[in-house]
C-alpha positions in Angstrom: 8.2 11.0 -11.5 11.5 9.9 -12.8 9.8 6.7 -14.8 8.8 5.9 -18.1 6.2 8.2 -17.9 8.2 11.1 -18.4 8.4 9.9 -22.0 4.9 11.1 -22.6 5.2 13.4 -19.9 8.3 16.1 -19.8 9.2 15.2 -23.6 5.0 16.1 -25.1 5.2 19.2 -23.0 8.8 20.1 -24.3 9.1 18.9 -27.8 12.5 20.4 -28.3 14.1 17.6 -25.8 12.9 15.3 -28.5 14.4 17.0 -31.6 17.7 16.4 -30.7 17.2 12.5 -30.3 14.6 12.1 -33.1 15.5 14.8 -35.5 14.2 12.0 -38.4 11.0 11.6 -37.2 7.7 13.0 -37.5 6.5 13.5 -33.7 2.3 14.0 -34.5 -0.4 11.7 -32.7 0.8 8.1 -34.4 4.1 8.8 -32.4 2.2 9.5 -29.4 -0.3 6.3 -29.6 3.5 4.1 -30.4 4.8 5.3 -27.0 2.0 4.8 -25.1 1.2 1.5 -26.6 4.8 0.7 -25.6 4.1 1.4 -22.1 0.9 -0.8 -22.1 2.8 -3.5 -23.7 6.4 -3.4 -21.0 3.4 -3.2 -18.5 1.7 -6.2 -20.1 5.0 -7.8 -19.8 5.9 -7.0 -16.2 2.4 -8.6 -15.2 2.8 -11.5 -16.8 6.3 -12.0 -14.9 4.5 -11.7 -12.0 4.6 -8.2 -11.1 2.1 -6.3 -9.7 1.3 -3.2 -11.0 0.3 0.3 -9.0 0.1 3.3 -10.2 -1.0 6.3 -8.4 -1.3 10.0 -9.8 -1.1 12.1 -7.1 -3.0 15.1 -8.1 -2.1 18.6 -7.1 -4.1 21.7 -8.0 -2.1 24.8 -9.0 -3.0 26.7 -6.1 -1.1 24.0 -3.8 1.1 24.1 -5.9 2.0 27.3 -5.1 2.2 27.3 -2.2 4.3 24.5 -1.2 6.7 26.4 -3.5 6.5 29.3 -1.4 7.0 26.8 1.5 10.3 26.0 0.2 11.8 29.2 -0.8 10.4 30.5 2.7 11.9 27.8 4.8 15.9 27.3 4.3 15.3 23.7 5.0 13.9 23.3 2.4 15.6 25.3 -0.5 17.2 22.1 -1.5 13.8 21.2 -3.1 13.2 24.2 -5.2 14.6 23.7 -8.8 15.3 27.0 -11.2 13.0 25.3 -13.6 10.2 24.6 -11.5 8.9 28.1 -12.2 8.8 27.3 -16.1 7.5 24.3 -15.6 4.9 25.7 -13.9 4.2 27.9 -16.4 3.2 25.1 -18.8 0.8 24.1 -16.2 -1.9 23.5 -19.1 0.1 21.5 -20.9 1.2 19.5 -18.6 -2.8 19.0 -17.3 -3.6 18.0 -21.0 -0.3 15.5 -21.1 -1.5 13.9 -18.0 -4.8 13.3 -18.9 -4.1 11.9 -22.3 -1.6 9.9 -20.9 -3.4 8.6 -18.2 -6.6 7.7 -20.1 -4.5 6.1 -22.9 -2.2 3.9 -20.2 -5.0 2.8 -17.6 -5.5 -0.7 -18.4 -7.4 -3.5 -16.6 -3.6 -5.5 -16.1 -2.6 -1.7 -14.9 -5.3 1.0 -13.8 -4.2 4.3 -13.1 -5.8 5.5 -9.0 -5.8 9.0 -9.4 -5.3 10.8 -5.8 -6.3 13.9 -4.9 -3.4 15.5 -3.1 -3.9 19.0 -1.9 -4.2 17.0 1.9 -0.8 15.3 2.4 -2.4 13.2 4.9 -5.8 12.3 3.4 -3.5 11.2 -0.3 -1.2 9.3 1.9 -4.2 7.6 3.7 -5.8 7.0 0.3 -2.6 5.2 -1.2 -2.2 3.3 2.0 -5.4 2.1 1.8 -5.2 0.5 -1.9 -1.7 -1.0 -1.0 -3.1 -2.5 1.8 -6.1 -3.9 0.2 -4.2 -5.0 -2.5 -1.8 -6.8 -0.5 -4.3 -8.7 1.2 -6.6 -9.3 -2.2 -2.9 -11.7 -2.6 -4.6 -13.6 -0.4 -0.2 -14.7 0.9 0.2 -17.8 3.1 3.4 -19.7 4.1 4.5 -22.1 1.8 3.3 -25.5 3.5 6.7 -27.9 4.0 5.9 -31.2 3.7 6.8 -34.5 6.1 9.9 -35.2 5.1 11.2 -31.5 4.8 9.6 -31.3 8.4 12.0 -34.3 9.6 15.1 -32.4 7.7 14.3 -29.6 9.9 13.9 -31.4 13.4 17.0 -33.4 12.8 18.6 -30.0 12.3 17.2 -28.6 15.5 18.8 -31.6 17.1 21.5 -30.9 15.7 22.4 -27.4 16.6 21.2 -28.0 20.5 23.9 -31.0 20.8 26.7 -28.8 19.9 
């Protein structure tokens, strides 16, 4: 949501938002392989700057769906969340199922898997996702940096220091 995703994402599943940007090109399959080979290649990038890479589909059936949208028009807490256009979106659900799966198998690379979640259990998805952040932090295998001797002496001479005055 709100990434560079949405570029094979909102933009396949609504062509017309494209037409008014690319109204010279042809948008068929070759356009489609060019963006998601871009997304391979920033990713390929990012990980070779030393970024670590996670990405998680959280995956929510259409009948949850539902009814977390009835949640928020039912709860006045929570109108805030509830968008006009989530109801046409929704009705593109299909689409959107066939986006995300092409997408998904075309951008899960061994430098960038995809984890898809299931995500009809709040709880369970967010156990799930802490699970592979966890395991992933600790696969780092992270350690403070060792200081050697004479950074050591720096350091007790500043001690010293601050305790005298």
């Amino acid at each position: 949501n709100r990434s560079y995703y949405e570029e094979v994402l909102v933009v396949k599943v609504n062509p017309e938002f494209l037409q008014a940007n690319l109204s010279d090109k042809n948008v068929d399959e070759s356009f489609w392989i060019g963006r998601y080979e871009d997304i391979n290649n920033l990713e390929k990038h990012l990980l070779a700057n030393n970024t670590l890479i996670l990405k998680f589909f959280l995956n929510v059936s259409k009948e949850e769906q539902k009814n977390r949208f009835l949640e928020r028009l039912n709860d006045p807490e929570k109108h805030w969340k509830f968008s006009e256009s989530d109801l046409v979106e929704r009705s593109k659900w299909d689409k959107y199922q066939e986006a995300f799966e092409d997408a998904i198998n075309a951008t899960s690379t061994p430098w960038a898997p995809w984890y898809v979640i299931p995500a009809d259990n709040k709880w369970i998805m967010r156990a799930i996702v802490s699970m592979i952040v966890t395991e992933t932090i600790t696969s780092l295998k992270l350690s403070t940096p060792e200081i050697s001797g004479q950074k050591k002496k720096l350091l007790e001479e500043a001690r010293k220091e601050l305790q005298a005055h």
